[in-house]
Every structure is written in structure tokens, then in C-alpha cells.
C-alpha positions in Angstrom: 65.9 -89.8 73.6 64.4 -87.7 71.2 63.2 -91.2 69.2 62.0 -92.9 72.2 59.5 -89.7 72.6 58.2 -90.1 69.5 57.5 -93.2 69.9 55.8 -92.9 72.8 53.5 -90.3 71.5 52.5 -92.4 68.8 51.7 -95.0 71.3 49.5 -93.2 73.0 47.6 -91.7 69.4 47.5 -95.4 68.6 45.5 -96.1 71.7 43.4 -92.9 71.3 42.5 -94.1 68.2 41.5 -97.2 68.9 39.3 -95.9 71.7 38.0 -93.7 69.0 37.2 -96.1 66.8 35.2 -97.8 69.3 33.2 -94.8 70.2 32.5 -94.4 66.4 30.6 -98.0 66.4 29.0 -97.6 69.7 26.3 -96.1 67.7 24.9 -95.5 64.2 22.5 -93.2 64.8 23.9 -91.0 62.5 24.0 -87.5 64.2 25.9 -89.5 67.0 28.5 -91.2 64.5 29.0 -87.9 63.5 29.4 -86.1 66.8 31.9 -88.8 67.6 33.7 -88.5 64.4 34.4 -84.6 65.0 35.4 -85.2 68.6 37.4 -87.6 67.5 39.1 -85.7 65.2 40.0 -82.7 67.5 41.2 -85.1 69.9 43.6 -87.6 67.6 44.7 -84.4 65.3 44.6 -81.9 68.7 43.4 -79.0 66.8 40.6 -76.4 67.5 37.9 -77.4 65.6 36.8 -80.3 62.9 33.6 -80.7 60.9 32.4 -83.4 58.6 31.4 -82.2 55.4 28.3 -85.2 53.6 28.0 -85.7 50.2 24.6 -84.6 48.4 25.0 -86.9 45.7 21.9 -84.9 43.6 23.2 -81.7 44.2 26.9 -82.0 44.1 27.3 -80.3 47.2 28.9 -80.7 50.2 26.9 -80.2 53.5 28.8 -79.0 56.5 26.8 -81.4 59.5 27.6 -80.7 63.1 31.0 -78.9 63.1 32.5 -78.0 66.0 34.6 -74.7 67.6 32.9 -71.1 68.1 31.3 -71.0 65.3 29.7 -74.4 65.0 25.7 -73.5 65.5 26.4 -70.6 62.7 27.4 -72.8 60.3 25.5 -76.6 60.3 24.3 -76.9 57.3 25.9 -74.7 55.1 26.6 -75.8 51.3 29.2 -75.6 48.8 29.7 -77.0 45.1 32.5 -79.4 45.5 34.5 -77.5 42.7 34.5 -75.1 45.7 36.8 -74.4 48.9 39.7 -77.3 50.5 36.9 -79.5 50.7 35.4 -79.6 47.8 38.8 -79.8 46.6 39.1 -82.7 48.4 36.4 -84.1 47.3 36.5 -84.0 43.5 40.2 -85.8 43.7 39.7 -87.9 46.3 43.1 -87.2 48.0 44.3 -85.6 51.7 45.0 -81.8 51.7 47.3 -80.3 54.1 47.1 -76.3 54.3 48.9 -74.9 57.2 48.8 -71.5 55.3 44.8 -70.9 54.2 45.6 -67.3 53.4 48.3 -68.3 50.4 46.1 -71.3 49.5 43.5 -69.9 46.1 41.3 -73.2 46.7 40.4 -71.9 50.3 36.9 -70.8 50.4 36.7 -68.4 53.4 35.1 -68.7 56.9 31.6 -68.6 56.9 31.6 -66.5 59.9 35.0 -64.4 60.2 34.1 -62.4 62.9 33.9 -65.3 65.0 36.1 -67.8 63.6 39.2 -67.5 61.9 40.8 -70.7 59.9 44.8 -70.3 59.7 45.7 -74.2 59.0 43.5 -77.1 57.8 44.2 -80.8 57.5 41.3 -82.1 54.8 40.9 -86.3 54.1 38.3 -87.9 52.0 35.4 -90.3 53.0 35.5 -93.3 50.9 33.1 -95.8 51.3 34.0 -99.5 50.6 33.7 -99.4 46.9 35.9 -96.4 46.7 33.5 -93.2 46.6 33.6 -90.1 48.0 30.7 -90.2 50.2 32.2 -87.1 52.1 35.1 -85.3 53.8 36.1 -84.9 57.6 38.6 -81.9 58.1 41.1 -80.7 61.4 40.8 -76.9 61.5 44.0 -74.8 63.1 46.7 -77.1 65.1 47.2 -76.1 68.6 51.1 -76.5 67.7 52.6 -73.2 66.0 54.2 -75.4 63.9 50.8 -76.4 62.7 49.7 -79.9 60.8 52.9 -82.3 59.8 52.5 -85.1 57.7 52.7 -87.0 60.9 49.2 -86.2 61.7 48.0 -87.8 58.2 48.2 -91.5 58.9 46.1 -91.2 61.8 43.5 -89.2 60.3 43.6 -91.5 57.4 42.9 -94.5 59.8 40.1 -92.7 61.3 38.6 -91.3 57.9 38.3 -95.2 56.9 36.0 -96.2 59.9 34.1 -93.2 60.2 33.2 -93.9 56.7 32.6 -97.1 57.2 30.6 -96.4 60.0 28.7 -93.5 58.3 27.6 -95.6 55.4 25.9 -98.0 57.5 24.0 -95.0 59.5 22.9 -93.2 56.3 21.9 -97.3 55.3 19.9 -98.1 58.5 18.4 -94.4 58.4 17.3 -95.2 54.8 15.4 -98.5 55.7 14.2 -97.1 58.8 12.7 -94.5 56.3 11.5 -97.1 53.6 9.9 -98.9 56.9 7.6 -96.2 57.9 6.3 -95.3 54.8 5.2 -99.4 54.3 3.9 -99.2 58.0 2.0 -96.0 57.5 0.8 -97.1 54.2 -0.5 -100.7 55.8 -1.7 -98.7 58.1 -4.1 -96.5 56.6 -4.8 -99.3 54.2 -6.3 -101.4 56.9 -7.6 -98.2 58.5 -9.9 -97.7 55.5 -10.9 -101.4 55.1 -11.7 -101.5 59.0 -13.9 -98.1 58.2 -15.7 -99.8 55.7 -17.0 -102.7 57.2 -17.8 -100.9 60.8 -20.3 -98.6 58.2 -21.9 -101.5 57.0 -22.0 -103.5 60.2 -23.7 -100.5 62.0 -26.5 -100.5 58.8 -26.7 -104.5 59.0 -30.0 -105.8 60.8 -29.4 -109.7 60.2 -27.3 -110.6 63.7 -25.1 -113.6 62.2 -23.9 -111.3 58.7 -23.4 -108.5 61.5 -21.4 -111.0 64.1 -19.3 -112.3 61.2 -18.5 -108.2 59.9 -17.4 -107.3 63.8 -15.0 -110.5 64.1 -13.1 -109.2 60.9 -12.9 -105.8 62.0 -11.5 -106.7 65.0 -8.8 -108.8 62.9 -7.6 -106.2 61.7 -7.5 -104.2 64.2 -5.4 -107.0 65.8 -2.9 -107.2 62.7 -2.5 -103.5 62.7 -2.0 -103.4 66.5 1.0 -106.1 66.5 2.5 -104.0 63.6 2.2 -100.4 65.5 4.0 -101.7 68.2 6.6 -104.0 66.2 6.9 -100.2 64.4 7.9 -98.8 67.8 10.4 -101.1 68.7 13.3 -100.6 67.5 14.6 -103.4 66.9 12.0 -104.2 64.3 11.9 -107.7 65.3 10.6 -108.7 69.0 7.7 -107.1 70.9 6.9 -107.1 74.0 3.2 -109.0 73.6 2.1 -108.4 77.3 1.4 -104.8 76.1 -0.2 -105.7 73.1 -2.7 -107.6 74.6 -4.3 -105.1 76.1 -4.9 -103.3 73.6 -6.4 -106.0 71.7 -8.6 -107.0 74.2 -10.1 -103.2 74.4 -10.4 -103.1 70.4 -12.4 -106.4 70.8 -15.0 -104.8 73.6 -15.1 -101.6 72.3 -16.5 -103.4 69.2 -19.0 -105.3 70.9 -22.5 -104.1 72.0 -22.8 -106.5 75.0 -19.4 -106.4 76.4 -20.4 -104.2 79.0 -21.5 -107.6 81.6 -17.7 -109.0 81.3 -15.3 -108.4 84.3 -12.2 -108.5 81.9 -9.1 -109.1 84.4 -5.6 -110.0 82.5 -2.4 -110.8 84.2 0.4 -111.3 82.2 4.2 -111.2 82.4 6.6 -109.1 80.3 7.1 -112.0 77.2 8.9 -111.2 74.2 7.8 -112.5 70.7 8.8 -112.0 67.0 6.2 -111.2 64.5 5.2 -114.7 63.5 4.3 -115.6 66.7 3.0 -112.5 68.2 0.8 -111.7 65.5 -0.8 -115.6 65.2 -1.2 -115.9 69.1 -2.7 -112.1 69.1 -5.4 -113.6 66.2 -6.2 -116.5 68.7 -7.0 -113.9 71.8 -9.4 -112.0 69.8 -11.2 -115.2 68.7 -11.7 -116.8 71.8 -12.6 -113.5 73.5 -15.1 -112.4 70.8 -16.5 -116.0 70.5 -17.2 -115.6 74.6 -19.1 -112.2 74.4 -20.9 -113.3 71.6 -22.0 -116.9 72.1 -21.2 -117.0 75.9 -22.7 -114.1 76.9 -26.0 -114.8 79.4 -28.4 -111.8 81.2 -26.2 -112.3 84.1 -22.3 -110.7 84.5 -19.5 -112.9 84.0 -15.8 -113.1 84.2 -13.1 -113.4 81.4 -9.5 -114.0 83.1 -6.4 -113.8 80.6 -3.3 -115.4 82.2 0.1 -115.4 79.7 3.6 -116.6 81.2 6.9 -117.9 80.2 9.2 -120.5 81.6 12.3 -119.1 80.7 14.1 -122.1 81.2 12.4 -124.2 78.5 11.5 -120.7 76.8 8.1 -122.4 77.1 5.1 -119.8 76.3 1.8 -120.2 78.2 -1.4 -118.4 77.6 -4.8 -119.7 79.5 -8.2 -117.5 79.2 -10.5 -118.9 81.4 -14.7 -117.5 81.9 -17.2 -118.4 83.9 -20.2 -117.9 81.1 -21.3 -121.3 79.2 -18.7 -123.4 77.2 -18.4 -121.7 74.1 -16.6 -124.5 72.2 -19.8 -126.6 73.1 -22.3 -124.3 71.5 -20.4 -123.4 68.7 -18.8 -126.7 67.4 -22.1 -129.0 67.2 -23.4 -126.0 64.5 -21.1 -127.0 61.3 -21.8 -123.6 59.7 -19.9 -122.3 62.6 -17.1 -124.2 63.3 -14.6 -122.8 61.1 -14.3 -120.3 63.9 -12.2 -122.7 66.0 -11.1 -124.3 63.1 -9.2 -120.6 62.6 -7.7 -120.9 66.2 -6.4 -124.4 65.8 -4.7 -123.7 62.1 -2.8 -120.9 63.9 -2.1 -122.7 66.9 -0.3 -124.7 64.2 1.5 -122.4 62.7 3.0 -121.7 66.3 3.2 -125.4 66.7 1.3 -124.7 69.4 -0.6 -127.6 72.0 -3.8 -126.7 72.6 -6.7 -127.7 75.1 -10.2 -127.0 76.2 -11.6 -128.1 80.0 -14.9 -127.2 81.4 -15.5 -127.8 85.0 -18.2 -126.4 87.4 -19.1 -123.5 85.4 -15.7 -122.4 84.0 -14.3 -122.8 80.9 -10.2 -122.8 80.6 -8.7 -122.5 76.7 -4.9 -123.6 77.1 -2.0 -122.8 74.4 1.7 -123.7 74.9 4.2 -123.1 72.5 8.2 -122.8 72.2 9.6 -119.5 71.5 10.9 -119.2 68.2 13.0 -116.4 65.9 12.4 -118.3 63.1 12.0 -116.2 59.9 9.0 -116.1 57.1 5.7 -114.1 56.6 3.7 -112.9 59.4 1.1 -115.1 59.3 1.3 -117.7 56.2 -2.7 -118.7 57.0 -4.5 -115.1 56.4 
């Protein structure tokens, strides 16, 4: 009878593991691995408390990070040298420690609060990361049981110990190139910031129109690059935008720039589409050309509309962007001029690069510029024509 309990209980620890475990991987932000990890501790090992303890590899110290009990808020982020306490002990040999007596125990290091919190058993285990390093230690503070921890308890927390430092590793990894991430994108940033700066001083000095035209455009590239990357920055997936959003913005960065902007009833309709970096940041490129081409060239003594339509068919993951305005056809005045016609020249090489179809109508005083392309994740640079 006796057996047949056992048995059951570690059933039923074997299933609270397991449901542990998941929780563990549900998530690697790493303050919510950790939370997990602790909760998960107190619930496999049902004890009072737990803490995780990281490794500060340059400091050879531990760092307690969110305990838990009474006297958790007192002591996150408290440090000891790991020649110091159960855990560092722990630590330095890479083994389980089982204390059920801290008082008779010379390696324990004291409670950091006392007066409200008092250890009397602990049950310490080693993180070890794949390669076999300590990267820290997770520890079960005073067993509800009188009898206090068993060597029972050790398999389980063992198990546990192995995913949660699996599981850390890759947290403290995606926190590291989230890290490494922002510093490129606020380095790009401020890069193109001061570029953009320099040519919108010497665009506001520059009398000759064409040399000024030809400044603005670039500007506004940029500004187009850097939006695409700001928001791609936000996401956080790194990888997929959502470019209805961005264009927006890039249309007002394009009229902002402009001195005779003010005559064009801008309207844009698009639907929520989502787009990786090599396509998003190539289709934004075409929107500011055809838009600034339209003020610029296009532009008459009388108002006029620009209309921005952008939609997906979801069953052929078909992509379909149409700007349409009712001033003269640009394409016409520009084209005929040779010196000018790299302009759409630019348009249709990154059309390409989308393997994008495009096409130009003008009928009873509208234009219509048509692109359709196939969604694509495939990988490479951003935009392998600028």
C-alpha cells in the first residue's frame, strides 16, 4: 500500500513537471523564465521559498534575481563571491547540495534579512548549460515536511535545473542580440540622421531648382530607409512589418519635404499587409519616387489629387499597390528628357528586385501606376540595388 502511494506521488510530480517545463518555454523573456523557474521550484520541491542565483561571469559573483518568500523584494539582487554561502558552494563544484540543517552547515552564508526570513533547510542544484558550465544555481529554501528535503526531491529538481538552464541560456542569448540590435539600429540611425542633416542644409542654401530637386529626392530616401528600419526595430519579431503603417509615414516625410505639396489632396487606403525587409523597404523606395516625381513634375497652379490604394489577395499572397493622380502624366514628361529618366529607371530596377509587374495607364486626366508582386520571406540584404 505503502508502495503504491509512492508511486502515485511521483506520478503526479512527473506530470507537475512536465507542466513546468512547459511554462518554462512559454517564454524567454528572461525575467519571466525566471519567475517561472522559482514558481516552479516551490511547487515540484513544495517548499517555502526558491531563488535563482545568475552567474556574473566578470565578477565571479553570484546574483540572487527574483527570489521568492517574505523576504524576496529585500533581497533581488544581492551578491556573493561564489567561494561564499551553499550557493556559491554549489557553484564552484558543480554538484547538488542538500542541507536540511543550515545552522550545523559552516558553508551557510546567513539570511540576508533574519528578521524577516529565517532559512532552516536548503536543497541547492547547479545550472549547467549545454557545454557543461555553471551558468548559475536555482535553490528550494525550507521543506514544508518536518522531515525536510530527502534525496527523493533531487531527481526532480535535477530535471528541472536542466531545462531551466537550457531555457535561461537562450533568454540571456536573445537578450544579448536584442542588445547588439539596438545599438546597430541606433547607430544607422543617427548615421543617416546626420547625412539627411547635411543635405537638407545645403538644399535650403541651393538656388539652381534641378541640383535642389535631385538633393530633396535623396533626403527623402533616406528618410524612407530609416523609416522601414524604425518600425522593423519595433517589431519584435525583427523580421515582418506591417507596411500599411509605414506608408504613412513615408508619404508625410515626402510632403513635409516639399515646398508645393500643399495643392495635393493626399487620400491612402490601405489594408493591414505584412512584409519582410526586402520587400518592404524596395516597395517603400518606389512610393516615395512616384509620389515625389508627381509633386514635382506633375504639379500645375490648380489642386489635384494623389490616391494610394495597397491590398493583398491572401489566397495567391498576391500584393497590390496602385497610386493613381489626377495632375498631368508624369512618366510622359519625364521619360522623353534622357537626363531624367534614370528616375523611373530606379522604380523599375526595384520593381525587379521584388519581381514585381509593373504598369502605367493614363486616361481622361488620371494617371494610375500599378505594381503586383508575390509575397516572399526570402532572405539577403535589404535592398541589393542602393
Amino acid at each position: 500500500m505503502e508502495k503504491k502511494e509512492k508511486r502515485r506521488e511521483r506520478h503526479k510530480k512527473l506530470e507537475i513537471l512536465l507542466k513546468l517545463t512547459g511554462q518554462i518555454n512559454s517564454d524567454l523573456d528572461l525575467n519571466s523564465v525566471l519567475f517561472n523557474i522559482i514558481e516552479g521550484v516551490k511547487e515540484i520541491a513544495e517548499c517555502e521559498a526558491s531563488s535563482v542565483f545568475l552567474l556574473d561571469e566578470d565578477k565571479k559573483e553570484l546574483v540572487l534575481s527574483i527570489p521568492s518568500g517574505p523576504a524576496g523584494n529585500l533581497v533581488a539582487g544581492k551578491r556573493i563571491a561564489l567561494n561564499e554561502g551553499i550557493a556559491g558552494w554549489t557553484a564552484e563544484h558543480a554538484k547538488p547540495l542538500l542541507v536540511n540543517d543550515v545552522s550545523k552547515d559552516p558553508r551557510f552564508h546567513g539570511d540576508f534579512d533574519p528578521s524577516v526570513f529565517k532559512t532552516n533547510n536548503i536543497l541547492s542544484l547547479p545550472l549547467l548549460n549545454k557545454t557543461g558550465n555553471v551558468i548559475g544555481v536555482i535553490q528550494a529554501v525550507n521543506k514544508k515536511s518536518k522531515d525536510g528535503f530527502s534525496e527523493e526531491d533531487v531527481p526532480l529538481l535535477k530535471a528541472l535545473s536542466s531545462q531551466a538552464a537550457f531555457t535561461i541560456s537562450n533568454a540571456q542569448l536573445l537578450n544579448e542580440r536584442n542588445t547588439l540590435l539596438s545599438e546597430v539600429h541606433h547607430r544607422v540611425k543617427n548615421n543617416m540622421a546626420i547625412i539627411s542633416g547635411m543635405m537638407q542644409i545645403q538644399a535650403l542654401s541651393e538656388e539652381n531648382i534641378d541640383l535642389k530637386n535631385k538633393l530633396l529626392i535623396n533626403i527623402i530616401r533616406i528618410s524612407a530607409m530609416a523609416s522601414v528600419h524604425e518600425q522593423l526595430y519595433k517589431e519584435s519579431g525583427f523580421s515582418k512589418l506591417n507596411f500599411s503603417e509605414n506608408i504613412h509615414k513615408t508619404i508625410d516625410s515626402v510632403l513635409s519635404s516639399l515646398d508645393n505639396s500643399d495643392r495635393a489632396d493626399v487620400q491612402i487606403d490601405c489594408e493591414p499587409v505584412l512584409l519582410n525587409i526586402n520587400q518592404a523597404l524596395p516597395l517603400s523606395m518606389i512610393i516615395c519616387e512616384m509620389v515625389f516625381h508627381i509633386v514635382t513634375n506633375g504639379a500645375t497652379e490648380e489642386d489635384y489629387e494623389i490616391r494610394i490604394d495597397l491590398n493583398e489577395s491572401k489566397s495567391e499572397e498576391m500584393v497590390h499597390l496602385r497610386i493613381s493622380d489626377t495632375g498631368p502624366s508624369v512618366r510622359e514628361l519625364i521619360i522623353p528628357n534622357e537626363d531624367d529618366s534614370l528616375r523611373f529607371q530606379l522604380i523599375d530596377l526595384m520593381a525587379q528586385q521584388i519581381e514585381g509587374k509593373i504598369e502605367y495607364a493614363s486616361n481622361q486626366g488620371k494617371n494610375q501606376f500599378r505594381l503586383t508582386f508575390k509575397k516572399s520571406d526570402a532572405g539577403g540584404s535589404g535592398n541589393k540595388f542602393l
